[in-house]
C-alpha positions as CSV (number, residue, x, y, z in Angstrom):
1,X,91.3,-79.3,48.4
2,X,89.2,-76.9,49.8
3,X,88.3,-75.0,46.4
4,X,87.5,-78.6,45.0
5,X,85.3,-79.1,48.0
6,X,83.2,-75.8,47.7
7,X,83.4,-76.2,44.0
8,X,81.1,-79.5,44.8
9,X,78.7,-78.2,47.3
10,X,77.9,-75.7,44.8
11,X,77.2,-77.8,42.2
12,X,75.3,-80.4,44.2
13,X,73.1,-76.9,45.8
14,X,72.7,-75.9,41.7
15,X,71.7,-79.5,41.0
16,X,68.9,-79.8,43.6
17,X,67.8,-75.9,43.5
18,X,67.3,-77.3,39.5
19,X,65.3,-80.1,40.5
20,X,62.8,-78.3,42.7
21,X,62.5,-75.2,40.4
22,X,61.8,-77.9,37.2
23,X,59.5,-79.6,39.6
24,X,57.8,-76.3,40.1
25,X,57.5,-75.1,36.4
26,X,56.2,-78.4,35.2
27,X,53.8,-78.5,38.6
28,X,52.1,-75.2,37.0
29,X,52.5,-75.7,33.5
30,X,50.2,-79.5,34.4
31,X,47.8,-77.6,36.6
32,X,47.2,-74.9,33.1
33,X,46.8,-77.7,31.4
34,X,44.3,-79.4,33.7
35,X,42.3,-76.1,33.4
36,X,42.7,-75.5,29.9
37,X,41.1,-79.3,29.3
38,X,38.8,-79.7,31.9
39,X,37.1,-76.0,31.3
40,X,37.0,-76.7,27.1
41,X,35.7,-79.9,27.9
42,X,32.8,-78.7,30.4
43,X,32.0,-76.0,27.1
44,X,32.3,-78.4,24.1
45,X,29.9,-80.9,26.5
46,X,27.0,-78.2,25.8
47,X,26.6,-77.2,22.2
48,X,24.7,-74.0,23.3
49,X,27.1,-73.0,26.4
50,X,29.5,-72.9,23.6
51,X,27.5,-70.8,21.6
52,X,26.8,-68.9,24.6
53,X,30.1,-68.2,25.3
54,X,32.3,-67.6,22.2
55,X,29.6,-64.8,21.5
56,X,32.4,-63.3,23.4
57,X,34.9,-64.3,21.7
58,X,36.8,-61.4,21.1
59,X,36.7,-60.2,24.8
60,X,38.1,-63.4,26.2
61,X,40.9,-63.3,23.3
62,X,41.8,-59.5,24.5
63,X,41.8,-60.9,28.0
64,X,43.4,-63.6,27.2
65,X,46.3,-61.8,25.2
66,X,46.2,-58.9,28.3
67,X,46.9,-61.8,31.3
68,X,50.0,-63.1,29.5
69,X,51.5,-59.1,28.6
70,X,50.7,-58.5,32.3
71,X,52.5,-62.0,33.6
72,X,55.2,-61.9,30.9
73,X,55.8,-57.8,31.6
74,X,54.8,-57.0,35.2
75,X,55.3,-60.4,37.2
76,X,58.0,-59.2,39.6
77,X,55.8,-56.6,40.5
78,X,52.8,-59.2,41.5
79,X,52.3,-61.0,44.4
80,X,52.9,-64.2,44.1
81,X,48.8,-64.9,44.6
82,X,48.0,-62.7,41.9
83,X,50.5,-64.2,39.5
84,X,49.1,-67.5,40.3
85,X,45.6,-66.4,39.7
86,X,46.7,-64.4,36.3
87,X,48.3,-68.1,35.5
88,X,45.0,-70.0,36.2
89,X,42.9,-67.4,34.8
90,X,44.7,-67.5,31.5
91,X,44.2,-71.2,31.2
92,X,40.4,-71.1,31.9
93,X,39.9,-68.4,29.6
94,X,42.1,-70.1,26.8
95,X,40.1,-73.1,27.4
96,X,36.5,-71.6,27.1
97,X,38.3,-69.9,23.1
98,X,39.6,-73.8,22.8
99,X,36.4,-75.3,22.7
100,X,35.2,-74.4,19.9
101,X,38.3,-76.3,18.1
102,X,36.8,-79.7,20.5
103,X,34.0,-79.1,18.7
104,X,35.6,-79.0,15.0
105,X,37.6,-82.0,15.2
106,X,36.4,-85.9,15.9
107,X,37.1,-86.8,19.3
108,X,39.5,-89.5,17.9
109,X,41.4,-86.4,16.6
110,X,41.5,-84.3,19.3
111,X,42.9,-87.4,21.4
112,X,45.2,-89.0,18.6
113,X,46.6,-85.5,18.5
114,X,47.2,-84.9,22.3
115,X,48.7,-87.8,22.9
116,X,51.1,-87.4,20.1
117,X,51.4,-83.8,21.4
118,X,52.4,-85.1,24.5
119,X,54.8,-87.3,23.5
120,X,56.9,-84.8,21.3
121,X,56.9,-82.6,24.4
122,X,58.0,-84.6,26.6
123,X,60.9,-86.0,24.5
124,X,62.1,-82.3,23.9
125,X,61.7,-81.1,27.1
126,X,63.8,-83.8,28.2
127,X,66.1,-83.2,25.5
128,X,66.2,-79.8,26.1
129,X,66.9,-80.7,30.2
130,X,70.1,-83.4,29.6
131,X,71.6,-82.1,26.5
132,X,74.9,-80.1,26.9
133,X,75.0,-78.7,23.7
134,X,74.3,-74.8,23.9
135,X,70.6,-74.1,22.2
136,X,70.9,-70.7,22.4
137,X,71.1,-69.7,18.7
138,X,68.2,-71.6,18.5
139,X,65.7,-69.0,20.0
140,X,66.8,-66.6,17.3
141,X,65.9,-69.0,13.9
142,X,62.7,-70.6,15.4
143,X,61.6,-67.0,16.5
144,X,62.0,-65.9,13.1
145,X,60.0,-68.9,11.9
146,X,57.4,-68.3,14.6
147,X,57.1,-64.5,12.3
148,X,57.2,-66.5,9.3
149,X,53.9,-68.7,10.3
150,X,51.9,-65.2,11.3
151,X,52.6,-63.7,8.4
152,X,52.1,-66.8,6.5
153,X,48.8,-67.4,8.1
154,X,47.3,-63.6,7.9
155,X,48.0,-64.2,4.0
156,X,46.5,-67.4,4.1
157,X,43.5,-65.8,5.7
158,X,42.3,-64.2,2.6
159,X,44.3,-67.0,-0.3
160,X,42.2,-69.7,1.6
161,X,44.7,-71.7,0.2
162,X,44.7,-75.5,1.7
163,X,48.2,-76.2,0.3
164,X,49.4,-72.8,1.9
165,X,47.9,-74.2,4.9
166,X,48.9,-77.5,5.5
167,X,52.6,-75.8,4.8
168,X,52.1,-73.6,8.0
169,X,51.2,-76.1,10.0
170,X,53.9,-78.4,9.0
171,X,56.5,-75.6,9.4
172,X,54.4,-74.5,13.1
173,X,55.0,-78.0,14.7
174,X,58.7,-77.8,13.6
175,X,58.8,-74.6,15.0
176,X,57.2,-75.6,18.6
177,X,59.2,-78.6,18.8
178,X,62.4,-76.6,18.7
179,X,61.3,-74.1,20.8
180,X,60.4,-76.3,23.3
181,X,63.8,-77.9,24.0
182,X,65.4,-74.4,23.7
183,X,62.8,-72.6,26.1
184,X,63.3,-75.6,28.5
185,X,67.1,-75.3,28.5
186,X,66.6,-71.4,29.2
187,X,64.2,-72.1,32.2
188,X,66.8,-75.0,33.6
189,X,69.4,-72.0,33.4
190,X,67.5,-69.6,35.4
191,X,67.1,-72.1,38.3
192,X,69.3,-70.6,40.7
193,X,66.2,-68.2,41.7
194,X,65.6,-71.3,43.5
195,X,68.5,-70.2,45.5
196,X,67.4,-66.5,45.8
197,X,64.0,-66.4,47.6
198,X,60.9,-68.4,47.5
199,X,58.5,-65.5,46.0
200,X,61.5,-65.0,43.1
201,X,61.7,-68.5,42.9
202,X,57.7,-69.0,42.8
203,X,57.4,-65.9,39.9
204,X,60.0,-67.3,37.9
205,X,58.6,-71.3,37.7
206,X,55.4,-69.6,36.6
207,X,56.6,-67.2,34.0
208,X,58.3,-70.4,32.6
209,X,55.5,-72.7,33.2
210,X,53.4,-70.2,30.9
211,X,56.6,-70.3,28.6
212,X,56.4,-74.3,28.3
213,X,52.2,-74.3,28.7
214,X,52.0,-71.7,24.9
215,X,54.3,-74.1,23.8
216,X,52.6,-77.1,24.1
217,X,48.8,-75.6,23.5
218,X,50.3,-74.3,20.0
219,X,52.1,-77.3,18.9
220,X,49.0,-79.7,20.0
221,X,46.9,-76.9,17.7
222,X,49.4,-77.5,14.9
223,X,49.5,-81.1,15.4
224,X,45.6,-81.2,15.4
225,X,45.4,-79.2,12.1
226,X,48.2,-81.4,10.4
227,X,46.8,-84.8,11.1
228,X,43.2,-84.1,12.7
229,X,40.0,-85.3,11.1
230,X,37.4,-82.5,11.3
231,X,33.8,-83.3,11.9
232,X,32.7,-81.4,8.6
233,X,34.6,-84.0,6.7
């Protein structure tokens, strides 16, 4: 009786440490997102701030690719301030590269394809969240197909091939939808950090918000390529 007991006061303290760390990670991954749109918007408003600022293209890309190796790699070694500011700082800066795609596509597009974005996330997310079914050996196959669309698209870069490259963007959403129910499954497993300290608790909802944010930014770029009307048409 006792054993039975304990057994449920763990599970209900598992249940609700997974409810406030999911509240967390989805908190953050909404506030990158905030940034990412309001800060591409603000740069698409103005065609020559955009001009202005993806003269520096390649410098915010480096910084851009440095902030997530330093979050992904050193994060337990930050503060949780600095992570936090790494995590903003990343979305601003992927927002000022991202305005330059506001400004290839209709507006319609760029709408039309959030909201669908949105949408698909959500469902898998949730999917990811409820289902029991172990997604594990999904990481493995959609990591190889993640390889798959680089190479694919590094090719395509000098084929300029539109057939070659509606095929990657076809095979990229696929890929993003399945990684986001498995990365959210992952994230839901390492929730009992909730229960081991509020700074490991804190690092650990934004390492996975930045998880969930790449996967939403990259299948709303896929989506926006597949079905998006660009202005040049």
């Amino acid at each position: 009786m006792n054993n039975a007991y304990l057994e449920e006061v763990r599970a209900t303290a598992l249940a609700e440490a997974q409810k406030s760390y999911m509240v967390k990670v989805y908190g953050w991954m909404v506030a990158g997102l905030m940034s990412t749109g309001l800060v591409g918007g603000f740069v698409a408003s103005d065609a020559s701030l955009t001009s202005s600022m993806l003269s520096y293209f390649w410098f915010f890309v480096i910084a851009e690719f440095a902030l997530v190796f330093a979050l992904s790699a050193f994060i337990h070694k930050m503060s949780v301030p600095i992570a936090m500011l790494a995590f903003i700082g990343y979305s601003v800066l992927n927002g000022i590269t991202l305005s330059a795609v506001l400004l290839a596509y209709d507006e319609s597009a760029v709408l039309n394809a959030f909201l669908t974005t949105s949408g698909t996330f959500a469902a898998m997310s949730v999917y990811g969240m409820v289902t029991k079914k172990d997604l594990s050996s999904w990481g493995s196959f959609f990591f190889m197909g993640l390889i798959g669309i680089i190479i694919a698209s590094i090719v395509n870069i000098f084929l300029e091939s539109s057939a070659l490259s509606f095929a990657i963007s076809l095979i990229g959403v696929f890929v993003f939808i399945g990684l986001t129910a498995y990365d959210t499954q992952k994230i839901k497993e390492s929730a009992d950090l909730e229960l081991q300290g509020s700074d490991l608790a804190s690092k650990g909802a934004i390492l996975g918000a930045l998880t969930l944010y790449l996967d939403f930014i990259n299948l709303f770029l896929f989506i926006l390529r597949l079905f998006g009307g660009s202005n040049d048409d």
